[in-house]
N, C-alpha and C positions, 0 to 999 in steps of 0.2 A: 338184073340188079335189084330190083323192088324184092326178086325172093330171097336172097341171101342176105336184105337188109332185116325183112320179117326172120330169119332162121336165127341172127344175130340176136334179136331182139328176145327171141324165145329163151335163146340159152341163158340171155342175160338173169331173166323174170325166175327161170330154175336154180340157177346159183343160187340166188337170192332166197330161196324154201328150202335152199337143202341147208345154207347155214342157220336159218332162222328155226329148224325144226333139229337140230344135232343136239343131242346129248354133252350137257356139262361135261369141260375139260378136267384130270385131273389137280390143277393148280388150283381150280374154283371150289372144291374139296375139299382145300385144307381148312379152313376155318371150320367148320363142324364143330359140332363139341362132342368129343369123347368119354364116354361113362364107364369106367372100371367094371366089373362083375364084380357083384356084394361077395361077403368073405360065407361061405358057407361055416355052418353047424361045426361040419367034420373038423376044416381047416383052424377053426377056433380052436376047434379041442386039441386037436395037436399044438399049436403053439403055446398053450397053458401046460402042456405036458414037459414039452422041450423045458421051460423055463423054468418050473417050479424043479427040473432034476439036475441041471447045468449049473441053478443057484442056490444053494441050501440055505435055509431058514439061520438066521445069527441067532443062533440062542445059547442060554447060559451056559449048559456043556462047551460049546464053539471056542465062547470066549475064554473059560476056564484053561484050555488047552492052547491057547494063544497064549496065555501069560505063564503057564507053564513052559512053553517049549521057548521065549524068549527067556527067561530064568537061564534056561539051561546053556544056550545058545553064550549070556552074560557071563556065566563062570567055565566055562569053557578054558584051559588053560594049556593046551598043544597036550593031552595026552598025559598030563600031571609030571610032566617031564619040565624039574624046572631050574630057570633062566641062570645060565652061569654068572658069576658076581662079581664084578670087575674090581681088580685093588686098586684103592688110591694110591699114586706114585705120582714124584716129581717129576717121571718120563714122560704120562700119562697129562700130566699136566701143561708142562712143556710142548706137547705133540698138539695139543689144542692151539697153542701159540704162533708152531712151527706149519701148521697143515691146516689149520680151521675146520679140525676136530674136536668138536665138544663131546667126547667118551668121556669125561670129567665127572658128566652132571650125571649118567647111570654107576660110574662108584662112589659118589658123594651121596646115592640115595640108598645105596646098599650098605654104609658104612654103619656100624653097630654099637649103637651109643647107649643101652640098655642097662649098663650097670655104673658107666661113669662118661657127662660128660666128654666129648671128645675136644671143645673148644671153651677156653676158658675166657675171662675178661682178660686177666695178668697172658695168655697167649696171644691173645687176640692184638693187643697192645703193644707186646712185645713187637710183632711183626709188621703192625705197621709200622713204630718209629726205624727198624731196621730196611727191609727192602722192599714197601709197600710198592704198586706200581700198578693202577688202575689195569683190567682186561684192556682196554678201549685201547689206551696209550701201550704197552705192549703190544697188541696188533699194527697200531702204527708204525714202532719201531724195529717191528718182524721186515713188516713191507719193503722201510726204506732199505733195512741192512739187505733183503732179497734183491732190491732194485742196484743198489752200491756195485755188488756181485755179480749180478749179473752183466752190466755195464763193463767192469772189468773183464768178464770173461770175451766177450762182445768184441769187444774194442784189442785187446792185446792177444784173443785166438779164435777167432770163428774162421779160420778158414783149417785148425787143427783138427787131429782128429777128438771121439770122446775123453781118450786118455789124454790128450796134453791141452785140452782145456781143463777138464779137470785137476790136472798137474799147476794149472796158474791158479783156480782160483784153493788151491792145496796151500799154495806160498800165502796167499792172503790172509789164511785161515792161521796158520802156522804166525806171521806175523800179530795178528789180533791174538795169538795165545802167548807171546813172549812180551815179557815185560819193557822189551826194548823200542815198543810199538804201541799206539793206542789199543786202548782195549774193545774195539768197534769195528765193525767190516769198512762201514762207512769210512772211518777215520782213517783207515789202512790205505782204502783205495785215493783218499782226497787228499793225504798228506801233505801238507808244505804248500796246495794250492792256490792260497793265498800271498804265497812270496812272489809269484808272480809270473808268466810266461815261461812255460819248457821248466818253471825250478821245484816242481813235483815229483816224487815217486813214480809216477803213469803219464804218461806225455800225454797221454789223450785226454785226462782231469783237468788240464791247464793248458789246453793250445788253442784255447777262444771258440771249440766249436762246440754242435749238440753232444752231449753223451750220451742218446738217445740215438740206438738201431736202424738202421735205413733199409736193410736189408731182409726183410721180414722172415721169412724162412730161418735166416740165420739168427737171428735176433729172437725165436721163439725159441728157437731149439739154448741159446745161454741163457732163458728165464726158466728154464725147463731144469736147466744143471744147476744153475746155482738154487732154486730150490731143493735139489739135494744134494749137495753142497753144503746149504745152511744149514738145515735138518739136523746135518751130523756135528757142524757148528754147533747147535743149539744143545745138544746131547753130551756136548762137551768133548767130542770126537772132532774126526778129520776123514777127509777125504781115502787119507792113505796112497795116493798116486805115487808120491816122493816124501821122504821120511821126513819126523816132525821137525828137524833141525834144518833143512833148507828153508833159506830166507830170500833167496835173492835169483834171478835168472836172468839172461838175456838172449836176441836172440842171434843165429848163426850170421849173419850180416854185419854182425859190430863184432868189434875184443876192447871191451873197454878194461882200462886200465886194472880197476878191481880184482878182474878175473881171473891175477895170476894170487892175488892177495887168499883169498876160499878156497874152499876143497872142490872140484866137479863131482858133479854126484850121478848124473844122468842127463842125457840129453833126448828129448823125446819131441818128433817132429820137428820143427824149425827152431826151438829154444835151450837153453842147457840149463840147466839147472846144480845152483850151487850150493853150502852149506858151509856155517863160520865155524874157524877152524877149535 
């Protein structure tokens, strides 16, 4: 027992030197301080070399050819090929109105006043006490008669096809040009609304509910028509679906009494379509 207590005791006292005499672990290492290698001679020279060829000197020739070549760049004109010259036209005009196209403003700078005046005071004058009418408030009045329009088309055919929604809002159109009817989209489609429940022109303008789409799909595709629709409104055209004399339609579900009174003119999808005799 006493020698394997002595044998214990030995091994103990050896651990004990071998860790006290071991070589620094790598983690103990890390803090050193690390010194770069100075940059030699050579490597200086090259890097003075690289730089001074990668970045040229700014000097006066440089810049000379700098403001030359933006000159040139500045009058640069497609090739002296040059720009077609838009006429001024009441279409032209009108299509700013109907489409919120300003094409207006490149032939009102093209237009060639060099020898005489093109707008005078006594013109000028003239026009506004006759049919002056702010841009502003014409685009408004674009909108609503688009919105009128389109509501109509909406509401009396979106489940037609393109041709006999077009064919309704053709009567509208045709109505706003006959003297027998306001002069307005608006007016045509609102008529008599005001009298009171069902006593309108359009049972949907007068039966107490939205005039406004529910249907979105269908309801984009009658802002879609009656923008050209109005277009040709505004152009002083028509549709053309059904001829300028049909005023009136209804559809295949009813025979109201009128109907023997008109001429039939066409019937297309679920509506017929009449004209005074």
């Amino acid at each position: 027992m006493r020698v394997f207590t002595h044998a214990l005791a030995f091994a103990a006292a050896a651990l004990v030197l071998l860790v006290t005499f071991a070589p620094s672990s790598a983690e103990e290492l890390t803090n050193d301080t690390v010194v770069p290698a100075a940059i030699t001679q050579t490597v200086a020279l090259k890097r003075e070399q690289f730089q001074t060829s990668a970045q040229p000197q700014l000097t006066n020739e440089v810049l000379q050819a700098y403001v030359e070549r933006r000159k040139q760049l500045d009058n640069f004109e497609g090739f002296d090929v040059p720009a077609p010259k838009a006429e001024l036209t009441e279409a032209m005009l009108m299509g700013y109105i109907a489409k919120r196209q300003n094409q207006a403003l490149d032939a009102i700078e093209s237009v060639d006043i060099s020898d005489k005046p093109a707008l005078t005071a006594s013109v000028l004058s003239s026009y506004v006490k006759a049919d002056f009418v702010p841009t502003t408030k014409r685009v408004k009045l674009a909108d609503g008669e688009r919105l009128c329009l389109a509501q109509a088309i909406y509401h009396e055919a979106r489940g037609e096809s393109r041709e006999g929604q077009l064919a309704v809002a053709n009567v509208i159109i045709n109505r706003a040009m006959s003297k027998k009817y306001p002069s307005t989209i608006c007016g045509v489609v609102f008529q008599n609304a005001d009298k009171g429940r069902y006593k309108c022109q359009f049972t949907f303008a007068c039966d107490g509910r939205s005039d406004l789409g529910r249907e979105r799909s269908a309801w984009n595709r009658s802002i879609k028509l009656a923008e050209d629709a109005f277009y040709e409104f505004q152009r002083g055209e028509r549709p053309g679906v059904v001829p300028a004399s049909v005023l009136f339609y209804h559809t295949t579900a009813v025979a109201p009494k009128w109907s023997h009174t008109f001429n039939r003119v066409a019937a297309i999808g679920s509506h017929v379509f009449y004209s005074t005799n």
